[in-house]
C-alpha positions in Angstrom: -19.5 -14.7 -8.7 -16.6 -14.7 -11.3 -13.8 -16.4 -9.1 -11.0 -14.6 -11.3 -12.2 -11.3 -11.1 -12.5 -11.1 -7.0 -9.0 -13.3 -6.9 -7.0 -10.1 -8.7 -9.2 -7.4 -6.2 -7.9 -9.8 -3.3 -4.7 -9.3 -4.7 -5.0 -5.6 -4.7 -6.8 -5.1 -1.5 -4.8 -7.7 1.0 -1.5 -6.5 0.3 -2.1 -3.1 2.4 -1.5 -3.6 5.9 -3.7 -4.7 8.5 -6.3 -5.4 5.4 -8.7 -8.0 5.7 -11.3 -9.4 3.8 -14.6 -10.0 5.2 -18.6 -11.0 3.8 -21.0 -8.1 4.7 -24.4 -7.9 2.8 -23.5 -11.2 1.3 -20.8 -10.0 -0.7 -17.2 -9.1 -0.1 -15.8 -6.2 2.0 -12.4 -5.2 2.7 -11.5 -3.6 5.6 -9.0 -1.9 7.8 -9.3 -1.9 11.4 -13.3 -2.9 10.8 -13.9 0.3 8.5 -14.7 -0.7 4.7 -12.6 0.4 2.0 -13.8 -1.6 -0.8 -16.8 -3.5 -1.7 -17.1 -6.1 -4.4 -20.3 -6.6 -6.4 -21.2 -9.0 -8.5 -24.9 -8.9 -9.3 -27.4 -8.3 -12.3 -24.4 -10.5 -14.2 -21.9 -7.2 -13.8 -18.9 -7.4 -11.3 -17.7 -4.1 -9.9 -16.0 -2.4 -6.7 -17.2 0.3 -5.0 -14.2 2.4 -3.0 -14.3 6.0 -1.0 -13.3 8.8 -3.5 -12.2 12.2 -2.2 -15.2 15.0 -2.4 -15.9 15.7 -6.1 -13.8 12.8 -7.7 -17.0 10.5 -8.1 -18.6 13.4 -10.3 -15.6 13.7 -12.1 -14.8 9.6 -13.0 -18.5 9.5 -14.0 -18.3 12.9 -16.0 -15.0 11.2 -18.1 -16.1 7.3 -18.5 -20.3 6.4 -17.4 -19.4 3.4 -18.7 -16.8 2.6 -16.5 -17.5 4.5 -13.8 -20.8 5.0 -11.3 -22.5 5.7 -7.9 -23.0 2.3 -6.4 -25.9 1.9 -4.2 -26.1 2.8 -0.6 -22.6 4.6 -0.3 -23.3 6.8 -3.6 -24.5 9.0 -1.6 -21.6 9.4 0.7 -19.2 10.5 -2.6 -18.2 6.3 -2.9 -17.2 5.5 -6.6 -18.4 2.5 -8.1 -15.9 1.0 -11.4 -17.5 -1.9 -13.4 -14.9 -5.1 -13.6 -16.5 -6.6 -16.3 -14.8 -6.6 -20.0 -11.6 -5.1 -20.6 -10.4 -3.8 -17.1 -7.1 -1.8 -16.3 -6.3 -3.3 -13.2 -3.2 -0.5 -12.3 -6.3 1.8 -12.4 -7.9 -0.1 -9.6 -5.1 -0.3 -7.7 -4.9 3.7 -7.6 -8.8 3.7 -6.7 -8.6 0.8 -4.3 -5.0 2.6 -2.8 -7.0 5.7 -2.4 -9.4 4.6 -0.4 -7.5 2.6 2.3 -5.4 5.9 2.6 -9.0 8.0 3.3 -9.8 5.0 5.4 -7.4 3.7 7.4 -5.4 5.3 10.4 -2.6 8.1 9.6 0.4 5.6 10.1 -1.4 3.0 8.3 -2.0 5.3 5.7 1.5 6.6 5.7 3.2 3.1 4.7 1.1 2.9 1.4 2.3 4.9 -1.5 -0.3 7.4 -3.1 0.3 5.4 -6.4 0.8 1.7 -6.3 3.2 1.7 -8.7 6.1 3.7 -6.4 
């Protein structure tokens, strides 16, 4: 499990409020109020995370980068978008993913108090 890689997603994911990290399937989950918004992976020697993506957005990350982007196993299915970690990785855009997701997962007033992009 590459240390430095899961150290900047901790660094993305545990600033949003009430987040917390916990191990589910052996690996990583963040979480607000027990519901997952991100998962890391780290297996097959690639490191990704897996986030909720609004209906359509997973088709159209994967349409624009495969290489970056794909449906991760078991939440695929549920419109999740999976983004690889591994070589050269644009860590504001995984803070907009990431973001994204604790806003679709977490309660409205929760929600409210994180900016639609990080960077505001």
């Amino acid at each position: 499990m590459s240390t430095d890689l899961l150290d900047a997603l901790r660094k993305i994911c545990l600033v949003l409020p009430e987040a917390e990290e916990r191990e589910t399937w052996e690996r990583p989950t963040f979480r607000v109020r027990d519901k997952i918004f991100a998962i890391y992976w780290d297996q097959d020697g690639r490191t990704a995370v897996s986030c909720k993506a609004p209906p359509g957005s997973q088709t159209i990350l994967i349409g624009a980068d495969p290489d970056r982007f794909f449906s991760p196993p078991y939440v695929g299915s549920k419109g999740w978008v999976g983004m690889w970690l591994d070589g050269d990785v644009d860590w504001a855009e995984v803070a907009f993913i990431v973001n994204r997701s604790y806003r679709m997962t977490a309660p409205k007033k929760l929600a409210a108090l994180v900016p639609e992009r990080p960077d505001s």
